[in-house]
Each structure stands twice: as structure tokens, then as C-alpha cells.
Short mmCIF file of the C-alpha atoms (twelve columns), coordinates in Angstrom:
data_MODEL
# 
_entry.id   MODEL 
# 
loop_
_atom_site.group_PDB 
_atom_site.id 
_atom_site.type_symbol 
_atom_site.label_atom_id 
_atom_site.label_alt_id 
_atom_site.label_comp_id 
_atom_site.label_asym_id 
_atom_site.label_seq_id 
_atom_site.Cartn_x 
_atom_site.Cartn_y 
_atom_site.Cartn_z 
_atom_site.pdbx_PDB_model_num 
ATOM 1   C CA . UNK A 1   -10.656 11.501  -4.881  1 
ATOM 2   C CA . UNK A 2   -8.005  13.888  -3.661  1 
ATOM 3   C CA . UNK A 3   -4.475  12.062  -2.223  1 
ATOM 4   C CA . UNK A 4   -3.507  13.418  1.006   1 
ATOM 5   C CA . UNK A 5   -0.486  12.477  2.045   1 
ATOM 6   C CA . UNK A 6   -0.695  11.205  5.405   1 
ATOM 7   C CA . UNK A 7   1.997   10.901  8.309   1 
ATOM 8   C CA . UNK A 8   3.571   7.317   8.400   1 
ATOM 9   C CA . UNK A 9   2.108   6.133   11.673  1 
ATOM 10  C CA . UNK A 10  -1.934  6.718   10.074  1 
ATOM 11  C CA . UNK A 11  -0.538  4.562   7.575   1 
ATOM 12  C CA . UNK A 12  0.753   1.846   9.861   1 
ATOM 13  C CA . UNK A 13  -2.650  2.146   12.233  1 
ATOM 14  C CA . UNK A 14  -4.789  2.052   8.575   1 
ATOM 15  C CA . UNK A 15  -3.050  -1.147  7.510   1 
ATOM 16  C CA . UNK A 16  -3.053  -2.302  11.235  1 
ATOM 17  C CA . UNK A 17  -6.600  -2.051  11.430  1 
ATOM 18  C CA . UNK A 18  -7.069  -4.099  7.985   1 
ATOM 19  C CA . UNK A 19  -4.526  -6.528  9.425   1 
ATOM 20  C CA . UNK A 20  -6.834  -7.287  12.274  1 
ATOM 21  C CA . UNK A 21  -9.506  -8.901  10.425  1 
ATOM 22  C CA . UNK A 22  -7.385  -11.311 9.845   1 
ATOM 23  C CA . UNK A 23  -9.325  -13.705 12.616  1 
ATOM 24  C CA . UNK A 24  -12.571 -12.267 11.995  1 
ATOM 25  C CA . UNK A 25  -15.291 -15.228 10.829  1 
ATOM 26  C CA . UNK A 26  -18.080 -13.470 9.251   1 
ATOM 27  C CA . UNK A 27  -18.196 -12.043 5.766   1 
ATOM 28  C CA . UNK A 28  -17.078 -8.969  5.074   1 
ATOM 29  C CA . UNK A 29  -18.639 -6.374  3.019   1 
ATOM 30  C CA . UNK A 30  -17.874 -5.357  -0.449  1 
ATOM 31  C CA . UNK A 31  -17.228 -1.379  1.182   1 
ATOM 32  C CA . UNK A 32  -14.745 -2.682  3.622   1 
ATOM 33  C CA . UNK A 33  -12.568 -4.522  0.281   1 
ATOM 34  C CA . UNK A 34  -13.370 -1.500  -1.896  1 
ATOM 35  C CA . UNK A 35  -11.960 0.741   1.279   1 
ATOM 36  C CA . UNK A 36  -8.540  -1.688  1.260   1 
ATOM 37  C CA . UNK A 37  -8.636  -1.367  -3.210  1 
ATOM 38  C CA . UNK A 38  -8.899  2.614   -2.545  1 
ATOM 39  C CA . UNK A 39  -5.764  2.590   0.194   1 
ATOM 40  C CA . UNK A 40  -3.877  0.357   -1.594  1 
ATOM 41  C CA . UNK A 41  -4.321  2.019   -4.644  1 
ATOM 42  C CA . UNK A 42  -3.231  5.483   -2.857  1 
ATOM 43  C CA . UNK A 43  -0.699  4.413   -0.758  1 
ATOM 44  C CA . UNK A 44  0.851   1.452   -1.722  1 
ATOM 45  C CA . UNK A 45  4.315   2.944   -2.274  1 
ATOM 46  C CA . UNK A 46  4.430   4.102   1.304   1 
ATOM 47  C CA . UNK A 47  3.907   0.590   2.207   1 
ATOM 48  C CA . UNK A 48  6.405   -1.654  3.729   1 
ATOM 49  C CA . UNK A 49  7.543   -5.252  2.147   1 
ATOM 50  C CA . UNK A 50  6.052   -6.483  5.970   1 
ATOM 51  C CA . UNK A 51  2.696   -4.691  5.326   1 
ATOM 52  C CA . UNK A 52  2.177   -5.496  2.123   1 
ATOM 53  C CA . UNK A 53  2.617   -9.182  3.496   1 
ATOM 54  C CA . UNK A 54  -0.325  -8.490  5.966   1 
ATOM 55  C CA . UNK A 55  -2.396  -7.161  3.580   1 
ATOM 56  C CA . UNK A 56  -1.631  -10.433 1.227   1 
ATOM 57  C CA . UNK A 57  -2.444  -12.849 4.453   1 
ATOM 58  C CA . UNK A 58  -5.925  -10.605 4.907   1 
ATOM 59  C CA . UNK A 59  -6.656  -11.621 1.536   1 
ATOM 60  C CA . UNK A 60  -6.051  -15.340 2.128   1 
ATOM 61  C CA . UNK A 61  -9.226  -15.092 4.128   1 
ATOM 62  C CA . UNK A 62  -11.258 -12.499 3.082   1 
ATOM 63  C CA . UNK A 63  -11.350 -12.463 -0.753  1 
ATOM 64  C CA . UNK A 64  -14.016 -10.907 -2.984  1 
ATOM 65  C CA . UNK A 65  -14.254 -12.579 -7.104  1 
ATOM 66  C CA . UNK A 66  -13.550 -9.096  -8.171  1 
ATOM 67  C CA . UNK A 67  -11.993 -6.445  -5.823  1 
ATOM 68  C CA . UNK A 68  -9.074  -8.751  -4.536  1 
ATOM 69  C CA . UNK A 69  -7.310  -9.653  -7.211  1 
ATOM 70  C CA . UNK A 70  -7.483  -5.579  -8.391  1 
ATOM 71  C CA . UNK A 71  -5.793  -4.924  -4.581  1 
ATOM 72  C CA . UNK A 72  -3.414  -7.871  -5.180  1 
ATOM 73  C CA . UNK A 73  -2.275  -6.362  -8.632  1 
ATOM 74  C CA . UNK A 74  -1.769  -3.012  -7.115  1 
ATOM 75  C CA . UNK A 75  0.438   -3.666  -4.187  1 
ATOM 76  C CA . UNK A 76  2.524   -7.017  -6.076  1 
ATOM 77  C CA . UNK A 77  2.800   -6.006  -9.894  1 
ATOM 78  C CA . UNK A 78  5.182   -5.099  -11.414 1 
ATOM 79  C CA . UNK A 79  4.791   -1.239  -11.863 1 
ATOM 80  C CA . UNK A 80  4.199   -0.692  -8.248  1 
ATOM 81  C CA . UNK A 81  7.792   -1.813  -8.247  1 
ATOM 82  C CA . UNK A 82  8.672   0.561   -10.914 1 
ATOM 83  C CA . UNK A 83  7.184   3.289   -9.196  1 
ATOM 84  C CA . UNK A 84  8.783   2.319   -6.156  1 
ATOM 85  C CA . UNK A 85  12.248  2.096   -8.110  1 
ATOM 86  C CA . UNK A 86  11.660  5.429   -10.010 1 
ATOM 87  C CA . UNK A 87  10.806  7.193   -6.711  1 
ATOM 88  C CA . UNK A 88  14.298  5.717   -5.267  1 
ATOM 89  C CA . UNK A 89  16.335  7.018   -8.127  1 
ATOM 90  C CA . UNK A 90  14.556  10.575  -8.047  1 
ATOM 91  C CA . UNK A 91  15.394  10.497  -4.588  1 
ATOM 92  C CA . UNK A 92  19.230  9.805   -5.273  1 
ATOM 93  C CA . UNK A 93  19.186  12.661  -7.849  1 
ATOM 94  C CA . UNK A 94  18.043  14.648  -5.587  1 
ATOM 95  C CA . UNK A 95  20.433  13.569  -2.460  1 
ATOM 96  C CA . UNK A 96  23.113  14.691  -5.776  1 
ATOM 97  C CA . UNK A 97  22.230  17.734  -6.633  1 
ATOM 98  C CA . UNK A 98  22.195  19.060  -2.786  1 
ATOM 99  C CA . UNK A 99  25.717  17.498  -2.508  1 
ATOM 100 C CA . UNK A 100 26.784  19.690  -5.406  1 
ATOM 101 C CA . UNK A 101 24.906  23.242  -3.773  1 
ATOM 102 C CA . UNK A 102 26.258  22.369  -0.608  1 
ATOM 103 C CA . UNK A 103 29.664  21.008  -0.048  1 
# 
């Protein structure tokens, strides 16, 4: 249950690799949409709008009655936008306060 905070391009390959069963026919198991719940729970402010889109057109065609629509409210509600806007304006603090140590 520990986050570790992984390098941008594992990020990209994880969601790539999700992404790819896009065009896969049979069903998938419920460990491969609790898998995509657990990343997108743990990473889904270091996701991109474009990835996030992925993920939603992964969904289209592989949904499960009660894991997708927990993935769908983690990457599309409204707090991961919060979190994503709160993480912006921490940022921006910070980007102040090193403006002000060093001129």
C-alpha cells in the first residue's frame, strides 16, 4: 500500500500498456481492472488530459459493474481536479518564495 513515486516515462509505459487492450476481444479479469482502480487511484494526478482519455476509451470496452465506474470517478471527478489545482498553486507558492531568497 506504500506510493512510490515513479519516474514519468513508467508512468507513460503503465498507462501505455493499459491503453493496449484497447483491441483485445476476450474478457478481462477483475485483477487486471482492480490493477487500473489501484494506478489510477495512485497516480492519477501525474496523469496527462491525453492519458486520462486512453484510459476513458479502455473503459468503453472493457467495463466491470463495479470497479469502472470507481476508476472513472477517480481520474474525472471533481476533486481529482482540486487536487490537481491545489498542487498547481503550491507549486506557484513555491516558484514565490525562491524568487524572494534568490533575486
Amino acid at each position: 500500500d506504500k506510493k512510490y513515486a515513479l519516474p514519468y516515462r513508467v508512468i507513460d509505459a503503465v498507462v501505455e500498456h493499459f491503453v493496449q487492450f484497447k483491441n483485445e476481444t476476450r474478457e478481462l479479469p477483475v485483477k487486471w481492472h482492480q490493477s487500473l482502480l489501484v494506478f489510477s487511484q495512485r497516480y492519477k494526478n501525474n496523469l496527462s488530459a491525453q492519458q486520462k482519455e486512453g484510459i476513458k476509451q479502455v473503459m468503453r470496452v472493457h467495463s466491470h459493474y463495479a470497479i469502472t465506474p470507481e476508476i472513472r470517478r477517480e481520474l474525472f471527478s471533481q476533486q481529482s481536479q482540486n487536487d490537481a489545482s491545489m498542487l498547481s498553486a503550491k507549486l506557484s507558492t513555491t516558484s514565490q518564495r525562491l524568487d524572494q531568497i534568490m533575486p
